[in-house]
C-alpha positions as a printed NumPy array, in Angstrom:
array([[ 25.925,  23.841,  -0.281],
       [ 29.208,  22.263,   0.864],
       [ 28.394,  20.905,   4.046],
       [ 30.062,  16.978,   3.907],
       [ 31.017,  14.357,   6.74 ],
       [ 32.674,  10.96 ,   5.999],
       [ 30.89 ,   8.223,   8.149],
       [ 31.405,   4.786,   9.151],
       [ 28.232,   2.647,   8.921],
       [ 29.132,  -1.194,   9.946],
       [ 32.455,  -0.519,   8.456],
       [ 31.484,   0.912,   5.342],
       [ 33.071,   4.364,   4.975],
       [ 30.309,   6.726,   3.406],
       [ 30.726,  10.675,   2.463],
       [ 27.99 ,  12.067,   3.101],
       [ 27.187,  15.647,   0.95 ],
       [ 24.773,  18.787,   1.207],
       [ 23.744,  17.953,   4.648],
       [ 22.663,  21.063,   5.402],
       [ 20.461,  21.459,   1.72 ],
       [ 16.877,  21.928,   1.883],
       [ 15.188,  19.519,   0.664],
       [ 11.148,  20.295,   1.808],
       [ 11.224,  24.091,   1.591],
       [  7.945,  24.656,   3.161],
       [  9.089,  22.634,   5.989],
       [ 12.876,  23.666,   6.299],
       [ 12.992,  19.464,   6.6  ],
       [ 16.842,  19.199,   5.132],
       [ 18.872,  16.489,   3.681],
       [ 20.394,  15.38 ,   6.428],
       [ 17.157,  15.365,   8.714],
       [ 16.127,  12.897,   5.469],
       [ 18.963,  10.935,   6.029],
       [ 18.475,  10.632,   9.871],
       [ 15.235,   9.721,   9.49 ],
       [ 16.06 ,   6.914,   7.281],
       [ 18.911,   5.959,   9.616],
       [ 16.415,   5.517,  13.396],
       [ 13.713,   3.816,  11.184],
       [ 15.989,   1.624,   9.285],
       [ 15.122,  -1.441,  11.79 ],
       [ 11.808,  -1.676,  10.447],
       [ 12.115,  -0.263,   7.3  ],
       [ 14.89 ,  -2.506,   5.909],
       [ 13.064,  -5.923,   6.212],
       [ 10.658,  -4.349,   3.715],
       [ 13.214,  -3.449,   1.458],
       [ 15.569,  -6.528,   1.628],
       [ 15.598,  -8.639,  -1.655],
       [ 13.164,  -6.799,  -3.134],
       [ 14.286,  -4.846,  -6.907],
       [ 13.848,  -1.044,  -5.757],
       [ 12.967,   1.429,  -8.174],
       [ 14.091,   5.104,  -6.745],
       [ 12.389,   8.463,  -7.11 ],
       [ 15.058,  11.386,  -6.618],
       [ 14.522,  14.889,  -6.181],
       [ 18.382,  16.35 ,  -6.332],
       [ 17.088,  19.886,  -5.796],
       [ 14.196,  19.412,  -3.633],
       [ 10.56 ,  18.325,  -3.413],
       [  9.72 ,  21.488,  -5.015],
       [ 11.975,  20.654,  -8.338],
       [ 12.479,  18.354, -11.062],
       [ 12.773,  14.203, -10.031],
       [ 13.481,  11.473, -12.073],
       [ 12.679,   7.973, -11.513],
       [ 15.77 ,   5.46 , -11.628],
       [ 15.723,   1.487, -12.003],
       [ 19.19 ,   0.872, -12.874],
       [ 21.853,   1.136,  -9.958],
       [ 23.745,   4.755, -11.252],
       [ 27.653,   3.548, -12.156],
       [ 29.107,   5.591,  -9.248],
       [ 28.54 ,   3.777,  -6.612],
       [ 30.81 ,   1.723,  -3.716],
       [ 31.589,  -2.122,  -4.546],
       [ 29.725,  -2.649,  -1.444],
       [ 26.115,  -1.871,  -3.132],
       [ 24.602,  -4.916,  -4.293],
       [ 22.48 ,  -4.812,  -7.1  ],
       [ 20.466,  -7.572,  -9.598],
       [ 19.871,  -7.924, -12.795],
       [ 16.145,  -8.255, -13.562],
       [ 15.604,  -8.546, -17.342],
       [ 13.523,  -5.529, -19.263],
       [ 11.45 ,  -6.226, -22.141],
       [ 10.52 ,  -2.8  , -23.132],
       [ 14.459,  -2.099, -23.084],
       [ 15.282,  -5.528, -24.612],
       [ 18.481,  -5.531, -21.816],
       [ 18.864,  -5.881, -17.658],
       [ 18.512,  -3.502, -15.806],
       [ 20.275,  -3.822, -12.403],
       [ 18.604,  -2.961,  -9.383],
       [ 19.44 ,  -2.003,  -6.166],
       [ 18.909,  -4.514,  -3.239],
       [ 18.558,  -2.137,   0.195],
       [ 19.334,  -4.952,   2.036],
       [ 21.395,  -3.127,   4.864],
       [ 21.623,   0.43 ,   6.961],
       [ 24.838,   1.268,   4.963],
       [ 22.798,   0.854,   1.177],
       [ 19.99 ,   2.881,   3.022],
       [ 21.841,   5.747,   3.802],
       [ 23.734,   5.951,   0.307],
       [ 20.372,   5.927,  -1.124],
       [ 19.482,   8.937,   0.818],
       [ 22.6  ,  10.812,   0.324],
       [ 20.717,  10.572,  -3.643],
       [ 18.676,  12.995,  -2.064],
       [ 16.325,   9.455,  -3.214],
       [ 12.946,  10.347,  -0.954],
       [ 10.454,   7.767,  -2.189],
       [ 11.947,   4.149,  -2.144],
       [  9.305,   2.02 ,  -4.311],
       [ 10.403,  -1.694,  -4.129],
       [  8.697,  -4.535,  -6.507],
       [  5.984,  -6.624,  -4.452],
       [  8.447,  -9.907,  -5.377],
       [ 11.786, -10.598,  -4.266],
       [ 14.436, -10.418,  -7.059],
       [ 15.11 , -14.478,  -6.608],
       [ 11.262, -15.005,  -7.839],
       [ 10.415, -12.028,  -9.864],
       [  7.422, -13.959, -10.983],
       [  6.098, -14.351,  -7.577],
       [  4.526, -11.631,  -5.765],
       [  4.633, -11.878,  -2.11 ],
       [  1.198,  -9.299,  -1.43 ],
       [ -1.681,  -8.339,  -2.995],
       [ -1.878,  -4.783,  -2.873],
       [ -5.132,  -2.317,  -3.645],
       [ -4.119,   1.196,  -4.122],
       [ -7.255,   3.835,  -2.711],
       [ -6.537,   6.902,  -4.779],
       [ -9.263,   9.486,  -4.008],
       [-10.584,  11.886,  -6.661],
       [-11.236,  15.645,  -5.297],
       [-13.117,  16.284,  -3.261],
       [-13.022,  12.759,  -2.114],
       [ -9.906,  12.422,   0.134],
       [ -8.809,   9.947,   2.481],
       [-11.862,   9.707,   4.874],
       [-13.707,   7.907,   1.701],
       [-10.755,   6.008,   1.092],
       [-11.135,   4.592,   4.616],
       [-14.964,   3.509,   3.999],
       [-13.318,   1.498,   0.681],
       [-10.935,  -0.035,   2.644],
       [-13.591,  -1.23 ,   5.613],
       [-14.986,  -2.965,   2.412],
       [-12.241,  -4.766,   0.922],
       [-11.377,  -5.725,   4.813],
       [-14.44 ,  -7.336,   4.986],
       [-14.555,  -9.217,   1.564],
       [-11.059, -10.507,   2.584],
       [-11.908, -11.842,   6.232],
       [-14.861, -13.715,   4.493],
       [-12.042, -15.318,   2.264],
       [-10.639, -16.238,   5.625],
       [ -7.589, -13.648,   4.992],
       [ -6.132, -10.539,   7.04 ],
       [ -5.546,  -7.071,   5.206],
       [ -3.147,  -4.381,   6.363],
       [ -3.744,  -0.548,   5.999],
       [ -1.292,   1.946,   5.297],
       [ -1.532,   5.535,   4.407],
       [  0.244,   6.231,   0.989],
       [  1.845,   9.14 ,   2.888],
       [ -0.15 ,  11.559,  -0.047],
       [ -3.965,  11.583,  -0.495],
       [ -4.521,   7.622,  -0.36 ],
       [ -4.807,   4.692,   1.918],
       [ -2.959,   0.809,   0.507],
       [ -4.381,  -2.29 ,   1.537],
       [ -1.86 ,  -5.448,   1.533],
       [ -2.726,  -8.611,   2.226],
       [  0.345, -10.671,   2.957],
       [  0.392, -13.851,   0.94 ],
       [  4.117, -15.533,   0.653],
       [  3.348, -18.688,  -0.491],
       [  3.639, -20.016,  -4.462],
       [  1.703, -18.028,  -7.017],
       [  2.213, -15.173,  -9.707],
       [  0.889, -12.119, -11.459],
       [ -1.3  , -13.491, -13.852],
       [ -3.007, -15.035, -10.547],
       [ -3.2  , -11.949,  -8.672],
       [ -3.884,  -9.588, -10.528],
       [ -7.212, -10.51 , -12.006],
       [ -8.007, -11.041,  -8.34 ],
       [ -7.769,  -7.454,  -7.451],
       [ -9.197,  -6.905, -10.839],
       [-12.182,  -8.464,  -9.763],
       [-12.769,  -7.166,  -6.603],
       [-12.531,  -3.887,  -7.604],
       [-14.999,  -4.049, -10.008],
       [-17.084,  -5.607,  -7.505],
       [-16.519,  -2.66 ,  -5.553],
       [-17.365,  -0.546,  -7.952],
       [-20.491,  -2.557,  -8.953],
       [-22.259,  -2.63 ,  -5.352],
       [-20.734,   1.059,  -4.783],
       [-21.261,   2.622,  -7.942],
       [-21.636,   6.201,  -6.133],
       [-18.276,   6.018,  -4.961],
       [-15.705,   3.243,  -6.142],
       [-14.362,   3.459,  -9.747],
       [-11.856,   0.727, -11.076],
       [-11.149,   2.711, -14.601],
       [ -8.196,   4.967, -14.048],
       [ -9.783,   7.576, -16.641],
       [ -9.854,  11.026, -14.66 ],
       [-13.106,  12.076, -15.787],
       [-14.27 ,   8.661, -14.065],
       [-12.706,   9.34 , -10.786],
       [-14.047,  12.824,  -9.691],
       [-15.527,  12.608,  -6.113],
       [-14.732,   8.831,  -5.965],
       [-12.096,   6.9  ,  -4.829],
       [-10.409,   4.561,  -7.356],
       [ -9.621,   0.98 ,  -6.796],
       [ -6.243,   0.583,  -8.175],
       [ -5.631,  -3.366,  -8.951],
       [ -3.151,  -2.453, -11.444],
       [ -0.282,  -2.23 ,  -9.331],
       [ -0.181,  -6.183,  -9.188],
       [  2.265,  -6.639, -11.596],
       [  5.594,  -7.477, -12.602],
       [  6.129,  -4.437, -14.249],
       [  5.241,  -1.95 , -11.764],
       [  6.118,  -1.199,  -7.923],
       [  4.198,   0.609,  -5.061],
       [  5.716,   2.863,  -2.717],
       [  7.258,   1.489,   0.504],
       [  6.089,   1.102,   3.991],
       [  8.317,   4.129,   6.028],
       [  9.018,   5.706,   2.75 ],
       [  8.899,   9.567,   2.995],
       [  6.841,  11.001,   0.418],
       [  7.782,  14.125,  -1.9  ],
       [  5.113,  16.604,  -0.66 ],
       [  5.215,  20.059,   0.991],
       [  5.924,  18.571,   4.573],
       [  8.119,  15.147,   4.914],
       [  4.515,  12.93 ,   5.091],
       [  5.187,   9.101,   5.555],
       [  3.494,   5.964,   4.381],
       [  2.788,   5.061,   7.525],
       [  1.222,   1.86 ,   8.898],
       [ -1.748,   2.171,  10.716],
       [ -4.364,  -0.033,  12.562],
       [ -8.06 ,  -0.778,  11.468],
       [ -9.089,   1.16 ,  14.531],
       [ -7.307,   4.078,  13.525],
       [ -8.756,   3.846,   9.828],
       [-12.683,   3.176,  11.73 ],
       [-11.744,   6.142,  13.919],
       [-10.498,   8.434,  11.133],
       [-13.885,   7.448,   9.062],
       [-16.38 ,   8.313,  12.259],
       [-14.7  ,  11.475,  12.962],
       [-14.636,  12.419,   9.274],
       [-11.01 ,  14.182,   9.871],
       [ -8.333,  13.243,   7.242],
       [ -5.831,  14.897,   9.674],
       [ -5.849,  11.634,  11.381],
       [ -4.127,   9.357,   9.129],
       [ -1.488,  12.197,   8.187],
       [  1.581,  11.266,   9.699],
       [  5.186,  13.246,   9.556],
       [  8.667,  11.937,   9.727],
       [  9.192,  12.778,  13.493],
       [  5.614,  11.456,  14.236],
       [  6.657,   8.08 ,  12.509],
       [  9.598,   7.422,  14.45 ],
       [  7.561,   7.603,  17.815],
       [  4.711,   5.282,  16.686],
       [  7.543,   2.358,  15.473],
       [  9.081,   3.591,  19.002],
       [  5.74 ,   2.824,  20.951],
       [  3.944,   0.311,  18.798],
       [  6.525,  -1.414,  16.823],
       [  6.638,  -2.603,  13.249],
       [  2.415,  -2.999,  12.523],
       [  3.928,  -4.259,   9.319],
       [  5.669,  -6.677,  10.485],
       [  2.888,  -9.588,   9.213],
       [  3.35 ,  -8.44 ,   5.556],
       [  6.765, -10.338,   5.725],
       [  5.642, -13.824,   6.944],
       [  2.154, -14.376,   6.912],
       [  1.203, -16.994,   4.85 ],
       [ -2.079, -16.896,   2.867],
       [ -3.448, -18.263,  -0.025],
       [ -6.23 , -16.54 ,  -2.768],
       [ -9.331, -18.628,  -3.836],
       [ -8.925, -20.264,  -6.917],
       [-10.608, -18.601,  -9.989],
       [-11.451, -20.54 , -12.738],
       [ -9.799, -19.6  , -16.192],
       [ -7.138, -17.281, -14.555],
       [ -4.023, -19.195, -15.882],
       [ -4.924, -17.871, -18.9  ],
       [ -5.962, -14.814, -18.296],
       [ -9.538, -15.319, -19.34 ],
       [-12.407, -13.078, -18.868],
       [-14.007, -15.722, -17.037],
       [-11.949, -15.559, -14.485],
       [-12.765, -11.795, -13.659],
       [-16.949, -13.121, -13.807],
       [-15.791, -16.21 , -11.267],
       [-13.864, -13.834,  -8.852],
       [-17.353, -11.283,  -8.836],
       [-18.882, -14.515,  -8.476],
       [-16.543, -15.505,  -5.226],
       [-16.702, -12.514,  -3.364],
       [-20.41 , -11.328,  -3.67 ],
       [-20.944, -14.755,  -2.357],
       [-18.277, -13.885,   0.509],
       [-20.469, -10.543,   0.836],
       [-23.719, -12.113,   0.581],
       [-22.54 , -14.363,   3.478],
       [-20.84 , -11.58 ,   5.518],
       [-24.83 ,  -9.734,   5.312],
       [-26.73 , -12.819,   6.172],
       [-24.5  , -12.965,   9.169],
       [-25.487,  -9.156,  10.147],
       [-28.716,  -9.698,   9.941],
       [-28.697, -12.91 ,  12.07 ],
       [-26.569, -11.363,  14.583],
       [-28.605,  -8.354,  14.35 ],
       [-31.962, -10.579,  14.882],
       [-30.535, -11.991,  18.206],
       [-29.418,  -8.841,  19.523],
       [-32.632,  -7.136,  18.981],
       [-34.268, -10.695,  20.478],
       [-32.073, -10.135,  24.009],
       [-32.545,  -6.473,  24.583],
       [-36.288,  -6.215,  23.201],
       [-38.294,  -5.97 ,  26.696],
       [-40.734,  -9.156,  27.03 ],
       [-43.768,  -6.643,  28.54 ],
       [-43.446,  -4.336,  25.711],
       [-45.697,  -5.647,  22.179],
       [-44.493,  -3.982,  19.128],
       [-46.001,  -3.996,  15.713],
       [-42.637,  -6.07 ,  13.72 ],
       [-42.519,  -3.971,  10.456],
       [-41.378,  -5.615,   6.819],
       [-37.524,  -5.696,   6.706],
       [-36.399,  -3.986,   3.129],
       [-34.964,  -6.898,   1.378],
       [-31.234,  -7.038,   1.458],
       [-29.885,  -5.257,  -1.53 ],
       [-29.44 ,  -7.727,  -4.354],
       [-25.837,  -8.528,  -4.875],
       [-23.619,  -8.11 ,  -8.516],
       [-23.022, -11.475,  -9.998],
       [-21.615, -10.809, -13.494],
       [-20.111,  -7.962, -15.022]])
């Protein structure tokens, strides 16, 4: 495939190659549609992106063909790319990442034939620091994304009793991500026994369909409550990132309603969302994202977690069953006073024995 055009993008002179290459076979989605996707969504996409390490997944001969994951900014590349050195301990050496910081750097990055953009969840200036917390629903057939959804309507309501606001998004696969924004001071070891423990809180009050343990034979007609991904080490796939299956999917923002809607109707279809699709939600409902990148929020304290103790996994169960056991008290009182206005005053019924509330998981 020879098709090529030289470009100016904010007066940065780009050749562009293979336009015309297939990239999603099943789809007949081509590099250049990949490209022009990347260049209309940019305005929302690139605010995600910018300052952020990025880690890129590229499939050179299509989504049906070998990829390769790369960290460190290839050699060939214009002066105009910037990149930072983050320091690797498995390699003992930096490895320089690329900042997408601008349209130009996006569009390079897609002439990679580079589909899946995963960024790190800190900025390269604080490496230390992530700026989310981020749960990762990963269903296990024949679970799929309508169980997901139920998980998520969990781990919503856990956070709002914390006094915090979660974000969905599809993983543009099988999944559904949770973030919850946080940008103020903390780090990994913080976080991430955070998520730890409210997954296995999750998995402890829903043992028939939440697993935290990534071990397949675990995961089989559950949904697994990824905390891992909070780490230094490791990056999740981006908001508005296309995703390498048979049809250019997106991981695609979506509302709570949309997630409640998706889970009453039982219809994964729902939350499956294509490249063209994408563009006119951002078109008509803007960038639901847009909180991720300056909300500020804070995580309870857990006891022992600066140093990593087990303890502080037993104090965050602790936390959030209380947050839980709260959230159901308040059910059942609002439940009691709607049943008090609408129950007709000439009308005597025999009041049966409520079941006791189910008793919530204190310690692992």
């Amino acid at each position: 495939m020879s098709t090529s055009s030289t470009i100016d993008i904010e007066g940065k002179q780009l050749k562009l190659t293979n336009l015309d290459k297939v990239l999603y076979p099943v789809a007949g989605f081509t590099k250049g549609q990949v490209m022009d996707y990347y260049a209309r969504v940019a305005p929302v996409l690139v605010p995600h992106l910018s300052g952020h390490p990025l880690t890129l997944k590229r499939y050179p001969g299509g989504v049906d063909q070998e990829f390769f994951f790369e960290k460190n900014a290839t050699k060939h590349r214009p002066d105009w790319v910037k990149t930072v050195p983050i320091w690797s301990e498995g390699n003992q050496r930096d490895v320089n990442y690329i900042l997408a910081d601008n349209l130009p750097t996006l569009i390079w990055i897609a002439n990679l034939a580079a589909m899946e953009l995963h960024p790190s969840l800190s900025l390269a200036k604080d490496i230390s620091c992530p700026r989310t917390i981020v749960f990762d629903l990963d269903p296990g057939p024949p679970a799929n994304i309508v169980q997901c959804c139920q998980v998520g309507m969990w781990l919503r309501e856990i956070f709002e009793h914390f006094g915090l606001q979660a974000f969905p998004k599809t993983s543009g696969s099988k999944g559904l991500q949770i973030y919850v924004p946080l940008n103020t001071p903390t780090n990994y070891d913080f976080s991430k026994p955070f998520a730890h423990a409210l997954a296995r809180l999750l998995e402890n009050e829903h043992t028939e369909l939440v697993v935290s343990d990534m071990k397949k034979q675990l995961r089989v007609g559950k949904v697994l409550v990824d905390w891992s991904q909070n780490d230094e080490h490791k990056t999740t796939v981006s908001v508005y990132s296309l995703r390498a299956r048979e049809r250019p999917t997106v991981s695609t923002p979506v509302t709570w309603e949309e997630v409640e809607q998706a889970l009453k109707k039982k219809d994964p279809a729902l939350l499956v969302y294509e490249a063209a699709q994408v563009l006119k939600r951002v078109e008509k409902m803007g960038d639901l994202f847009q909180p991720i990148l300056e909300l500020k929020q804070k995580l309870p304290k857990l006891a022992g977690v600066e140093d990593a103790s087990p303890r502080a996994i037993e104090a965050g169960l602790q936390l959030a069953a209380q947050a839980s056991n709260d959230g159901e008290r308040k059910k059942s009182r609002d439940l009691g006073t709607k049943r008090a206005v609408t129950e007709p005053p000439s009308k005597k019924k025999s009041v049966k024995k409520q079941p006791a509330l189910k008793k919530r998981a204190r310690r692992v």
